[in-house]
C-alpha positions as CSV (number, residue, x, y, z in Angstrom):
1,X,80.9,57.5,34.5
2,X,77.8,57.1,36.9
3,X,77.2,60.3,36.6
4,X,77.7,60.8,33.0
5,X,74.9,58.2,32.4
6,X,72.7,59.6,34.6
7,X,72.4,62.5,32.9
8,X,72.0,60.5,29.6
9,X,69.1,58.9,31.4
10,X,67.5,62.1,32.6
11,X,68.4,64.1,29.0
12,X,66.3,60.4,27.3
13,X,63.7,60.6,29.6
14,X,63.0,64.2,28.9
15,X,63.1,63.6,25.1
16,X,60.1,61.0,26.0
17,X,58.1,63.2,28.2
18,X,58.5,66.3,25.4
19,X,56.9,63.7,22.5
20,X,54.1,63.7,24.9
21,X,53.7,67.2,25.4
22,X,53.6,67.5,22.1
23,X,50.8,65.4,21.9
24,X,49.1,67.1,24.4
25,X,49.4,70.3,22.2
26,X,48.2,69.0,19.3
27,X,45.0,67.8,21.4
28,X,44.4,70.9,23.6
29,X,43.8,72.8,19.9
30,X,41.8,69.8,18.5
31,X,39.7,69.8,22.3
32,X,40.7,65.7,21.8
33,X,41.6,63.9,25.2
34,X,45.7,63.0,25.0
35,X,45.0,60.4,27.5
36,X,43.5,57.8,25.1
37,X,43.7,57.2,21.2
38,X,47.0,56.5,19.4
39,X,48.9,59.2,17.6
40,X,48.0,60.0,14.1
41,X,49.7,61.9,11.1
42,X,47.5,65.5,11.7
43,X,47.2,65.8,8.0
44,X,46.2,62.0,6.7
45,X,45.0,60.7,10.2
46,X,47.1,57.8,9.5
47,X,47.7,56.2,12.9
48,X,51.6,56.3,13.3
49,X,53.5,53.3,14.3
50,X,56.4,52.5,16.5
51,X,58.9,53.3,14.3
52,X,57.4,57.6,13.5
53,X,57.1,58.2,17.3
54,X,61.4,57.6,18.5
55,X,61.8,61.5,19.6
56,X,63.6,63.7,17.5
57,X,65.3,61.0,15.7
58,X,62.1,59.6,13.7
59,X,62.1,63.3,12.4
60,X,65.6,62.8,11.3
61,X,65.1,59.3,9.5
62,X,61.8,60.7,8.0
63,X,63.6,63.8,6.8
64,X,60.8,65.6,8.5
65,X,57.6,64.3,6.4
66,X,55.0,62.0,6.8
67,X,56.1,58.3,6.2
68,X,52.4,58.0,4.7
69,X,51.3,61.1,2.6
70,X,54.7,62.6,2.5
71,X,53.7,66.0,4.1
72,X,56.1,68.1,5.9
73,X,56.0,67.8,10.1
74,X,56.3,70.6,11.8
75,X,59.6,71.5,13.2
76,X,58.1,72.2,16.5
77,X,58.2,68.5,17.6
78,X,61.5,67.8,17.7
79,X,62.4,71.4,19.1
80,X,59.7,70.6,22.1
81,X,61.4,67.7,22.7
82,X,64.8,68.5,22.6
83,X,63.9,71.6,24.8
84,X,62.1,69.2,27.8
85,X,65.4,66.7,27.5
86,X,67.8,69.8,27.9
87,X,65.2,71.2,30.8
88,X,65.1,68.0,32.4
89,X,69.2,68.0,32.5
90,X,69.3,71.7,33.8
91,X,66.7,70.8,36.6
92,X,68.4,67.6,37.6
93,X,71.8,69.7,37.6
94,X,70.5,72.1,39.5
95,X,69.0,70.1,42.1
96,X,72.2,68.0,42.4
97,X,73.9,71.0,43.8
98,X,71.2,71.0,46.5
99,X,72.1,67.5,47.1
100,X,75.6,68.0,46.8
101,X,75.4,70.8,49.7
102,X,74.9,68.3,52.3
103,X,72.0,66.0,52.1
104,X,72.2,62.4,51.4
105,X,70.4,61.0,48.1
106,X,68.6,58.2,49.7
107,X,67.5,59.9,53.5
108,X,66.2,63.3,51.3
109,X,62.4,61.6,50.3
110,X,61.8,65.8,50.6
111,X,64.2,66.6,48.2
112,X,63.4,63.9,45.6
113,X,60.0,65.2,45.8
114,X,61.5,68.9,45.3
115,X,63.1,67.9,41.7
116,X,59.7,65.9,40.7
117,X,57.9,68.7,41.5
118,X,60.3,70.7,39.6
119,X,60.2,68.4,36.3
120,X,56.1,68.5,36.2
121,X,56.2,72.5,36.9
122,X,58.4,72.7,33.7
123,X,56.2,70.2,31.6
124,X,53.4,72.7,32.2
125,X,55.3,75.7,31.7
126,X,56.1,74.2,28.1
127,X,53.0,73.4,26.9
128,X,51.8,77.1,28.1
129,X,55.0,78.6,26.1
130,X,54.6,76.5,22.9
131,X,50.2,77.0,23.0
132,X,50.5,80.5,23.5
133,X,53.5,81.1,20.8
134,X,51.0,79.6,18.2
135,X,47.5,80.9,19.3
136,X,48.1,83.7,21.7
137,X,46.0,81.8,24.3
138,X,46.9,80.7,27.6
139,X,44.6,77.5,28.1
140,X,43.0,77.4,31.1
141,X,43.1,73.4,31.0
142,X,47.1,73.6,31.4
143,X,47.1,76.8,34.3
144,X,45.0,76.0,36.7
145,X,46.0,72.6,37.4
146,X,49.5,73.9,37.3
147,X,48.6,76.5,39.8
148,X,46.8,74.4,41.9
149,X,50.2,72.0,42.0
150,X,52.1,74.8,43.3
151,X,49.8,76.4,45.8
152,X,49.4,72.9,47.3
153,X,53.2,71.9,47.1
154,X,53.9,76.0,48.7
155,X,51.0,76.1,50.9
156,X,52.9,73.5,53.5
157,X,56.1,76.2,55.1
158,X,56.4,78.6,52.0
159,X,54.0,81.1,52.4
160,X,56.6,83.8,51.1
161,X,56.4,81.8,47.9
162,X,52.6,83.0,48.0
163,X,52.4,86.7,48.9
164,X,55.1,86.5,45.8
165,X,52.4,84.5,43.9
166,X,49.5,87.4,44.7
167,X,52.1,90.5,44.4
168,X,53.2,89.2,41.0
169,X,49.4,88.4,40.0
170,X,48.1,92.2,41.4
171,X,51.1,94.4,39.5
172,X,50.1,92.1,36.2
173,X,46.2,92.7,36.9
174,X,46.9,97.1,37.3
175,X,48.0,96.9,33.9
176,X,45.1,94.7,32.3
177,X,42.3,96.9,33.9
178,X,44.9,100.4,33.1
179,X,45.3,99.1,29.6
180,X,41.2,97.5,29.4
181,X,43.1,94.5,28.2
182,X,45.2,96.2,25.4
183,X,48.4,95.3,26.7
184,X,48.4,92.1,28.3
185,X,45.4,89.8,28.9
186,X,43.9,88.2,32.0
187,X,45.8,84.7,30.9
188,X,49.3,86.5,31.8
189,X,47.9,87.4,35.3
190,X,47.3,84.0,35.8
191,X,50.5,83.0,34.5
192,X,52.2,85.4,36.8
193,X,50.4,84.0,40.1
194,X,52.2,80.7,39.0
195,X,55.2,82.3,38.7
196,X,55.3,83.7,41.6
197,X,54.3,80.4,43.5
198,X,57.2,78.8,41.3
199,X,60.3,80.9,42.5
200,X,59.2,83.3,45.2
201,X,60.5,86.4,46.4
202,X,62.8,88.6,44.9
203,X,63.5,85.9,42.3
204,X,60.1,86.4,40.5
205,X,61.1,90.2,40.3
206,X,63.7,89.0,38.2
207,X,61.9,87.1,36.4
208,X,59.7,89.9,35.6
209,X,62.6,91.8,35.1
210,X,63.8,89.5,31.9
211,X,60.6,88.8,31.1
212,X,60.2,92.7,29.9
213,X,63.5,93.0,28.7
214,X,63.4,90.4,26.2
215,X,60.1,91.3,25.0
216,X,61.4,95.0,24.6
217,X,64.7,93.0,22.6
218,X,62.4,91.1,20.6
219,X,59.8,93.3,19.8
220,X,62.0,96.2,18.6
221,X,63.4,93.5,16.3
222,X,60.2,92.2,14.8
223,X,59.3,95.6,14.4
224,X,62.7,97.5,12.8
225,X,62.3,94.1,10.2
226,X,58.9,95.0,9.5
227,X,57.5,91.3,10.8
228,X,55.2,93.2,13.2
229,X,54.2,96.7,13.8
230,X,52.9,98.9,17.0
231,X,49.3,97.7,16.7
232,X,50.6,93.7,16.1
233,X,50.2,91.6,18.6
234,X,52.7,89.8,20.2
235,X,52.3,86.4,23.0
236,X,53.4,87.6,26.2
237,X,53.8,84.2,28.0
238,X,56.8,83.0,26.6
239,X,58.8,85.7,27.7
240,X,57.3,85.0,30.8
241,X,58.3,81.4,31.0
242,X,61.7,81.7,29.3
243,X,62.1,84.5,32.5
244,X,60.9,82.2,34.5
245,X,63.3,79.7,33.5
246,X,66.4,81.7,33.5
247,X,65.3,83.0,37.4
248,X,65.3,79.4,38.4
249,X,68.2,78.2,37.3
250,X,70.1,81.4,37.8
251,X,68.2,83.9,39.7
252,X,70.5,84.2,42.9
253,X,73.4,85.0,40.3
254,X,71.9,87.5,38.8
255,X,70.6,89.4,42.0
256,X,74.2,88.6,43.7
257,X,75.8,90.7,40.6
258,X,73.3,93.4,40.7
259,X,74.1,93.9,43.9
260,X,77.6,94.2,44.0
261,X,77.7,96.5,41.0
262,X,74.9,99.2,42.9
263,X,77.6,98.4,46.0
């Protein structure tokens, strides 16, 4: 039962956190601070009360429009925060089962500071997915502060996790200067440096792996239903971050099974 509500708490929490990100979104585009002012209706600047800002559920009750001028909200609020409460859960899972391999939950002060590392990596890595879905920009505001987290947080007994960081970085950089930028810009260089400090070696490999295989997936879709052609561009990053996640939480797995089918 503990346990159960645990997770309730961590899944709430996360729903919290992604109304927040949300707002930082919003505010990166608008170049407003999202450390000050209240939150506002985008499309009659109303400023929103108590009642419009519950996560996900507001949407619900509001039917997805504007309690003041009726206009619809976009769905991406409530997906953002459902996606940080469900991230928050897989994190927390995930470092239970370090915890659950031997180290006590009140003598690891290491370990807590592992899984809040591990939740502020993942707000960034959101805000990067969701930015660069809609404007094909990786904001410099959100990656290098997130890079600098990890480099510091690696720099102290994980250097692996850096020459990962600079190997992942250099093969993304070949092909900007190959392709003069055609293929993939600077911003997904940058993005694969933090990957790299993120998960290390070989599990930013797959990573990379994923990353290019559901592009290829979802590019041949948009394509074969006519949504996007050869020449269209198409935002790199979050098939980056989605890899990113998936290596996380299940990179080990994956190179265990590759392994034992080559063997």
């Amino acid at each position: 039962m503990f346990q159960i509500l645990t997770y309730i708490i961590i899944f709430l929490t996360g729903l919290i956190v992604g109304s927040f990100l949300n707002c930082v979104i919003y505010r990166l585009e608008k170049k407003e601070s999202f450390l000050s002012g209240r939150s506002y209706c985008p499309y009659c600047k109303h400023i929103l009360c108590w009642q419009d800002l519950i996560p996900v559920f507001s949407f619900l009750l509001l039917k997805g429009k504007c309690r003041y001028c009726h206009q619809k909200i976009s769905i991406q609020y409530p997906l953002v925060e459902l996606a940080t409460g469900i991230l928050f859960v897989l994190i927390f899972s995930h470092w239970s089962l370090v915890i659950g391999n031997g180290a006590h939950f009140l003598m690891c002060s290491t370990l807590v500071w592992d899984l809040f590392y591990l939740l502020v990596i993942a707000c960034f890595l959101i805000i990067i997915f969701v930015y660069d879905l809609k404007h094909y920009i990786i904001p410099d505001k959100i990656i290098y502060p997130a890079i600098i987290i990890a480099f510091l947080y690696q720099l102290f007994g994980h250097w692996d996790f850096i020459f990962a960081a600079f190997g992942a970085a250099a093969f993304f950089l070949a092909i900007v200067l190959i392709s003069r930028e055609k293929w993939m810009g600077i911003g997904d260089v940058k993005l694969a440096f933090l990957m790299g400090l993120i998960l290390g070696w070989p599990n930013v490999l797959v990573a990379l792996f994923l990353a290019f295989f559901l592009g290829a997936i979802i590019g041949t879709g948009l394509i074969i239903s006519k949504r996007k052609t050869l020449k269209s561009q198409v935002p790199f990053g979050p098939f980056l971050i989605t890899g990113t996640f998936m290596a996380l939480f299940y990179g080990q797995y994956i190179i265990n099974w590759y392994l034992h089918l080559i063997w």
